[in-house]
GUTI-771115 format. One record per atom (N, C-alpha, C, O): x, y, z; residue number from 0; residue in one letter. Coordinates in steps of 0.2 Angstrom, whole numbers, plus 5000, padded with zeros to 4 digits. Each point is the difference from the previous one (the first is absolute). Layout:
   east   north     up   seq   type
      X       Y      Z   NUM      A
...
END
This chain:
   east   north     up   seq   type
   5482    5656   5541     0      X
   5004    5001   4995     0      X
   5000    4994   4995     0      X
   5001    4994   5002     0      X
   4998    5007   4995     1      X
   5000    4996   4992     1      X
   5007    4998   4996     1      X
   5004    5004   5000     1      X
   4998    4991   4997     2      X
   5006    4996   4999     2      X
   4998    5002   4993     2      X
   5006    5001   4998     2      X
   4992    5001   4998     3      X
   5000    5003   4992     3      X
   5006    5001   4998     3      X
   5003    4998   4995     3      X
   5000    5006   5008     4      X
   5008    5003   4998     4      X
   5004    4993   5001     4      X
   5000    4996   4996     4      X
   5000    5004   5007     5      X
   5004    4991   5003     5      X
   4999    4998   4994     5      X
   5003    5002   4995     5      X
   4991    4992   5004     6      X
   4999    4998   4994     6      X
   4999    5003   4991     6      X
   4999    4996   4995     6      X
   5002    5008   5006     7      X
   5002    5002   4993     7      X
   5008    5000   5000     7      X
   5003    4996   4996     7      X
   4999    5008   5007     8      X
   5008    5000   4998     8      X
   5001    4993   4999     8      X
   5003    4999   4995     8      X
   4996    4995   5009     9      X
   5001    4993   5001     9      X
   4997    4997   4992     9      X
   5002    4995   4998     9      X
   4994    5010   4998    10      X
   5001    4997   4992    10      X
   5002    5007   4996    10      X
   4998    5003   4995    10      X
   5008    4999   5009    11      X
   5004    5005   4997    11      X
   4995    5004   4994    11      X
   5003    5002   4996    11      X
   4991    5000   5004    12      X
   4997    5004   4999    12      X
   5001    5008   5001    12      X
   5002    5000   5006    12      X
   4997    5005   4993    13      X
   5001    5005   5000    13      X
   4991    5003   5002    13      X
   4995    4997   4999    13      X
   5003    5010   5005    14      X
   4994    5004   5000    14      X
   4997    4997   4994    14      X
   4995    4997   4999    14      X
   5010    5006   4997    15      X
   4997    5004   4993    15      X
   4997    4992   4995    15      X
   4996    5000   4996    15      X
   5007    4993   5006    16      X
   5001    4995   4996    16      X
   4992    4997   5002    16      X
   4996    4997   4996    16      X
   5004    5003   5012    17      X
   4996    4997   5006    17      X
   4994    5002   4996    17      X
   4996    4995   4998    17      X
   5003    5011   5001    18      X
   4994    5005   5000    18      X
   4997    4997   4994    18      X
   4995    4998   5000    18      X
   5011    5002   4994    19      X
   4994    4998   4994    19      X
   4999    4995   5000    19      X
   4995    4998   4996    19      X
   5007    4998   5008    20      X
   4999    4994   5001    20      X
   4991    4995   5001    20      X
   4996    4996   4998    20      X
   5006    5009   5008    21      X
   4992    5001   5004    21      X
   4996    5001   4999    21      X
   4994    4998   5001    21      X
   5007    5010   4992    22      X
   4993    5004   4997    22      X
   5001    5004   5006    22      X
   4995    5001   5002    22      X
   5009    5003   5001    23      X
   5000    5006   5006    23      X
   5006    5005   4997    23      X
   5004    5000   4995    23      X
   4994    5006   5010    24      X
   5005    5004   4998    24      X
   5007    5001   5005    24      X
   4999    4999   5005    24      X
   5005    5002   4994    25      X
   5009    5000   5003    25      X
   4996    5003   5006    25      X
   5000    4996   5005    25      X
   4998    5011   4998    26      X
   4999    5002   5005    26      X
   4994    4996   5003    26      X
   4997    5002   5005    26      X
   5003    4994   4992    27      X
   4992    4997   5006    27      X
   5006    4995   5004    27      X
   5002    4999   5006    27      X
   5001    4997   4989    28      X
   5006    4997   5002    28      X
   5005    5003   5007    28      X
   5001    4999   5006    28      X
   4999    5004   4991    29      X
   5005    5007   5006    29      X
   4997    4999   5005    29      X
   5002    4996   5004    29      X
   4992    5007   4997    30      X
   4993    5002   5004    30      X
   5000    4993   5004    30      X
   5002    5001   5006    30      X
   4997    4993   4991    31      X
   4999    4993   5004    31      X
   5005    5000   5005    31      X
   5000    5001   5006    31      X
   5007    4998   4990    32      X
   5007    4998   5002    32      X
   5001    5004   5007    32      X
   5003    4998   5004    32      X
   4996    5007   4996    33      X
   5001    5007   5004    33      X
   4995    5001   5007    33      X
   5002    5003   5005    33      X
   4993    4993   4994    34      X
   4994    5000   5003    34      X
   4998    5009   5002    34      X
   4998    5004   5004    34      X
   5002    4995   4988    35      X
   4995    5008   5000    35      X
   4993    4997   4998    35      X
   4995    5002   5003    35      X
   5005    4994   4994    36      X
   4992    4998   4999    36      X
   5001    4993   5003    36      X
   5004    4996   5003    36      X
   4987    5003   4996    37      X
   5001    4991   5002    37      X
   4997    4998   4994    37      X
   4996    5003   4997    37      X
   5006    4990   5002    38      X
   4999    4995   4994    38      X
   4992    4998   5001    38      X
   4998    4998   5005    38      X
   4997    5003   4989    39      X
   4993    4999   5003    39      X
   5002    4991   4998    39      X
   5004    4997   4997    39      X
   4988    5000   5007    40      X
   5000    4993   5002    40      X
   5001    4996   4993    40      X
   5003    4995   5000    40      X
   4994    5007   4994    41      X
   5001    4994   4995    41      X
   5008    5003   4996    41      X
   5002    4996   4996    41      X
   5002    5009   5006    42      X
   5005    4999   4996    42      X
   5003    4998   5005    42      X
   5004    4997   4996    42      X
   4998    5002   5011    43      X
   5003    4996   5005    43      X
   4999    4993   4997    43      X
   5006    4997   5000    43      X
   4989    4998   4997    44      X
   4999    4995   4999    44      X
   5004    4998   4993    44      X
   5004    4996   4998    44      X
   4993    5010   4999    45      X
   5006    5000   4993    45      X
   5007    4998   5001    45      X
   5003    4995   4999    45      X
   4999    5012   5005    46      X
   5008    5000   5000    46      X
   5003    4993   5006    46      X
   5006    4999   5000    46      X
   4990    4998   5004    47      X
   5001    4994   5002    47      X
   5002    4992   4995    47      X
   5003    4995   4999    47      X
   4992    5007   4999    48      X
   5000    4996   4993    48      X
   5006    5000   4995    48      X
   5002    4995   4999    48      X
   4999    5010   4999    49      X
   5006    5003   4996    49      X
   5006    4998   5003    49      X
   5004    4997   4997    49      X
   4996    5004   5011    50      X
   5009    4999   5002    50      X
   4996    4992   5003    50      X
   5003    4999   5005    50      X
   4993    4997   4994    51      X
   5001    4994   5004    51      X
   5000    4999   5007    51      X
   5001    4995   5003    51      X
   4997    5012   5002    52      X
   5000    4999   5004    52      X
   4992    5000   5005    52      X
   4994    5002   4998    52      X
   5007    4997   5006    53      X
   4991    5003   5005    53      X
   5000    5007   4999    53      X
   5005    5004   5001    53      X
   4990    4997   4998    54      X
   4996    5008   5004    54      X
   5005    5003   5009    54      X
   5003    5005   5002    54      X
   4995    4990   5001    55      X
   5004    5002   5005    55      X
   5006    5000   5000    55      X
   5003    5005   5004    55      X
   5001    4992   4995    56      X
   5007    5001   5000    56      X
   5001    5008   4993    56      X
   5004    5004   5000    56      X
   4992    4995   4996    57      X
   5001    5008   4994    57      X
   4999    5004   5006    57      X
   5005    5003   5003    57      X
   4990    4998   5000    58      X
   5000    5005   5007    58      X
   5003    4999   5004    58      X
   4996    5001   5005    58      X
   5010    4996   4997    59      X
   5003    5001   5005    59      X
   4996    4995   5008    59      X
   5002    5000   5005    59      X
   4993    4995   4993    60      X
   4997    5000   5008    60      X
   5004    4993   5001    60      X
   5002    5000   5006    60      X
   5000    4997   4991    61      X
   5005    4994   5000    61      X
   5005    4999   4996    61      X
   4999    5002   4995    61      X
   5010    4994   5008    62      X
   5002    4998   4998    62      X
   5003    4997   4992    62      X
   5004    5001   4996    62      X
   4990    4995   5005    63      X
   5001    4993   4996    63      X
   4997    5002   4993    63      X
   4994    5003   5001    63      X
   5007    4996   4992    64      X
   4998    5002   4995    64      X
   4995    4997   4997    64      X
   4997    5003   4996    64      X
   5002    4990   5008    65      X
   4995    4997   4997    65      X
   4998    4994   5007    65      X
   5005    4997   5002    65      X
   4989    5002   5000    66      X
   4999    4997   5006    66      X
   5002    4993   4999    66      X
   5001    4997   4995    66      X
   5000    5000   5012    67      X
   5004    4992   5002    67      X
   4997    4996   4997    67      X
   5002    4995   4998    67      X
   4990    5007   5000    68      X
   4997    4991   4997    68      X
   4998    5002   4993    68      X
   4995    4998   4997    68      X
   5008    5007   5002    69      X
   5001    4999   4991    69      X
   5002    4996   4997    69      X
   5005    4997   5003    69      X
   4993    5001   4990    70      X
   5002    4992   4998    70      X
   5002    5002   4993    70      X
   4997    4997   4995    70      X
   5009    5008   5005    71      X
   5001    5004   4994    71      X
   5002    4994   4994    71      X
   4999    5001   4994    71      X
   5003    4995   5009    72      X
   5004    4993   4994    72      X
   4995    4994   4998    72      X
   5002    4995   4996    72      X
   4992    5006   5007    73      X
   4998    4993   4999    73      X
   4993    5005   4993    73      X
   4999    5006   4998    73      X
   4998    4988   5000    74      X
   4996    5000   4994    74      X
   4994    5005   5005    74      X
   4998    5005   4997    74      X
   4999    4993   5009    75      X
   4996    5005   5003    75      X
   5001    5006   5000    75      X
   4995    5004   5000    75      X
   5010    4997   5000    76      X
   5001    5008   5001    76      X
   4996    5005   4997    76      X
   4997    4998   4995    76      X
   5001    5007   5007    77      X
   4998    5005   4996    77      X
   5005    5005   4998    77      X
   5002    5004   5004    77      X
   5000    4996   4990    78      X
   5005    5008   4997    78      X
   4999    5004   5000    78      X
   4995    5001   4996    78      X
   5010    5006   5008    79      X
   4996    5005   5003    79      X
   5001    5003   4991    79      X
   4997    5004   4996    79      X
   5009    4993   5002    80      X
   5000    5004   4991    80      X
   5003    4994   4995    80      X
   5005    4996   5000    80      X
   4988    5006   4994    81      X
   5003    4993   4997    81      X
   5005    4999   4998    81      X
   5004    5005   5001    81      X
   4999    4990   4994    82      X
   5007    5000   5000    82      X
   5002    5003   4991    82      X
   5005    4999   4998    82      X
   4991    5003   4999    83      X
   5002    5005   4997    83      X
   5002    5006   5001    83      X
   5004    5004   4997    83      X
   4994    4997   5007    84      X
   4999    5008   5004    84      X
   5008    4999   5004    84      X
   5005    5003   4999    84      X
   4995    4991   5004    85      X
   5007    4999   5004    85      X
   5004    4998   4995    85      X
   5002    4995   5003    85      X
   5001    5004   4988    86      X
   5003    5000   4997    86      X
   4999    5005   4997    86      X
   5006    5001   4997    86      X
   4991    5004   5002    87      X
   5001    5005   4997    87      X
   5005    5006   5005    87      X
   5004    5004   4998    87      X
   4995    4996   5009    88      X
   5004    5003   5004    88      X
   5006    4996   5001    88      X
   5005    5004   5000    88      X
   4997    4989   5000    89      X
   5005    4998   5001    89      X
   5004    5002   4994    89      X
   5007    5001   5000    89      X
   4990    5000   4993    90      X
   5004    5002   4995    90      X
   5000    5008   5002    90      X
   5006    5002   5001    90      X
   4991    5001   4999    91      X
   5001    5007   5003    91      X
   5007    5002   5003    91      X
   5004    5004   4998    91      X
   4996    4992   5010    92      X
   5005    5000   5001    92      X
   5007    4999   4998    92      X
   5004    5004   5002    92      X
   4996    4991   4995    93      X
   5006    4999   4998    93      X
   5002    5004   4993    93      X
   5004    4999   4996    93      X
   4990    5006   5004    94      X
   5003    5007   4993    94      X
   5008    5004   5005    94      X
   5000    5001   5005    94      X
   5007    5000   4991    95      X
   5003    5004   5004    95      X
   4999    5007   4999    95      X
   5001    5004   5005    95      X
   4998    4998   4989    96      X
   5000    5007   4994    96      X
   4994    5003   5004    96      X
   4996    4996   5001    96      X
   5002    5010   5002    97      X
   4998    5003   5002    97      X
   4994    5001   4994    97      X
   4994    4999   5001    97      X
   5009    5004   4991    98      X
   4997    5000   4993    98      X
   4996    4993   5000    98      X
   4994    5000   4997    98      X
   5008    4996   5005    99      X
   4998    4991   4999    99      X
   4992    5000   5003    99      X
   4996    4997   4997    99      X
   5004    5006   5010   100      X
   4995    4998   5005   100      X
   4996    5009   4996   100      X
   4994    5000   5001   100      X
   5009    5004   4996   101      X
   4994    5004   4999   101      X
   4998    4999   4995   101      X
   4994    5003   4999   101      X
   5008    4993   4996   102      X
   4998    4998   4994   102      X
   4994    4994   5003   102      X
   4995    5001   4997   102      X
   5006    4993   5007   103      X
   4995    4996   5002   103      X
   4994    5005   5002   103      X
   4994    4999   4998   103      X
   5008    5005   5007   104      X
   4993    5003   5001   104      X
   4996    5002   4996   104      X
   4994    4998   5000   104      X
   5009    5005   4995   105      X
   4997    5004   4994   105      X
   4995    4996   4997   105      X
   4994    5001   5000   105      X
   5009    4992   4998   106      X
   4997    4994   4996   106      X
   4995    4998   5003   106      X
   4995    4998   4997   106      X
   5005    5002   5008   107      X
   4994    4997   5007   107      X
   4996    5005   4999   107      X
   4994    4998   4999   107      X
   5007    5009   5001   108      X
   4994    5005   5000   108      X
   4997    5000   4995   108      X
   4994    5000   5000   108      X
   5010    5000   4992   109      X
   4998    4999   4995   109      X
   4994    4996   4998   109      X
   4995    5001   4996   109      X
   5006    4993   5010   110      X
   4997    4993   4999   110      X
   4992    5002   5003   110      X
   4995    5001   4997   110      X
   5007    5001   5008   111      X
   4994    5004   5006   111      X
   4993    5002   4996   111      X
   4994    4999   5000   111      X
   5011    5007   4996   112      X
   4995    5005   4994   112      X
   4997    4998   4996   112      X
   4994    5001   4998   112      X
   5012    4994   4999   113      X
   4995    4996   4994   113      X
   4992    4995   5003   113      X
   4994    5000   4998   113      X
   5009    4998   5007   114      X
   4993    4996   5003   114      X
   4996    5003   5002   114      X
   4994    4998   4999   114      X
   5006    5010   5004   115      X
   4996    5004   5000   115      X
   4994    5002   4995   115      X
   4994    5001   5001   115      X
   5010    4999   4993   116      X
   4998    5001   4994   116      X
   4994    4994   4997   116      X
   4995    5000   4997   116      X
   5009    4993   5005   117      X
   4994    4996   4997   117      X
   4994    4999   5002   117      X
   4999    5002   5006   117      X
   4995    4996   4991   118      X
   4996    5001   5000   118      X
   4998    4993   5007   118      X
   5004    4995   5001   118      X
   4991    5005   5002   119      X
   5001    4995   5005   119      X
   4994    4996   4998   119      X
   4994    5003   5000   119      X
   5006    4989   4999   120      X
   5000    4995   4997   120      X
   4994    4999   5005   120      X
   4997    4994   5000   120      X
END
């Protein structure tokens, strides 16, 4: 069983918010969450990443969200997400408007496209 649903409510995110988020669609979402489908191996590393936690604890095989000799605070660390990415979610969250958080997504996809579109350097 997979803690997905766990974590996402946990940044008050909705299916539908999760999904653009990711680049997935709301029923793959569903499918994960439900354990109708399984999470393939590199999006398992993604969506660990995304919530900060281990692979294994995203799957259910352990407790702990992040193993005992992590050294999350210190300059060695490795960050599972940089800290723009975790300022851009912490502002996220603290959107209250329902309109607020579909308007950031919008912007963020907007951004997505345009980069699609440039030519690569």
């Amino acid at each position: 069983m997979n803690r997905l649903k766990e974590l996402r409510n946990q940044r008050n995110l909705t299916q539908i918010e999760f999904a653009k988020l990711i680049g997935a669609g709301q029923s793959t979402i569903a499918n994960w969450e439900n354990g109708i489908r399984d999470i393939d191996s590199d999006r398992i590393v993604m969506l660990a990443d995304f919530f900060d936690v281990t692979a294994d604890y995203l799957l259910g095989r352990i407790d702990a969200p992040t193993p005992h000799n992590t050294k999350k605070d210190t300059a060695e660390a490795v960050p599972l997400m940089d800290e723009k990415t975790k300022d851009i979610m912490n502002a996220y969250q603290r959107l209250s408007l329902d309109r607020s958080k579909e308007k950031a997504l919008e912007h963020i996809l907007l951004l997505l496209q345009a980069e699609k579109a440039e030519p690569q350097e």
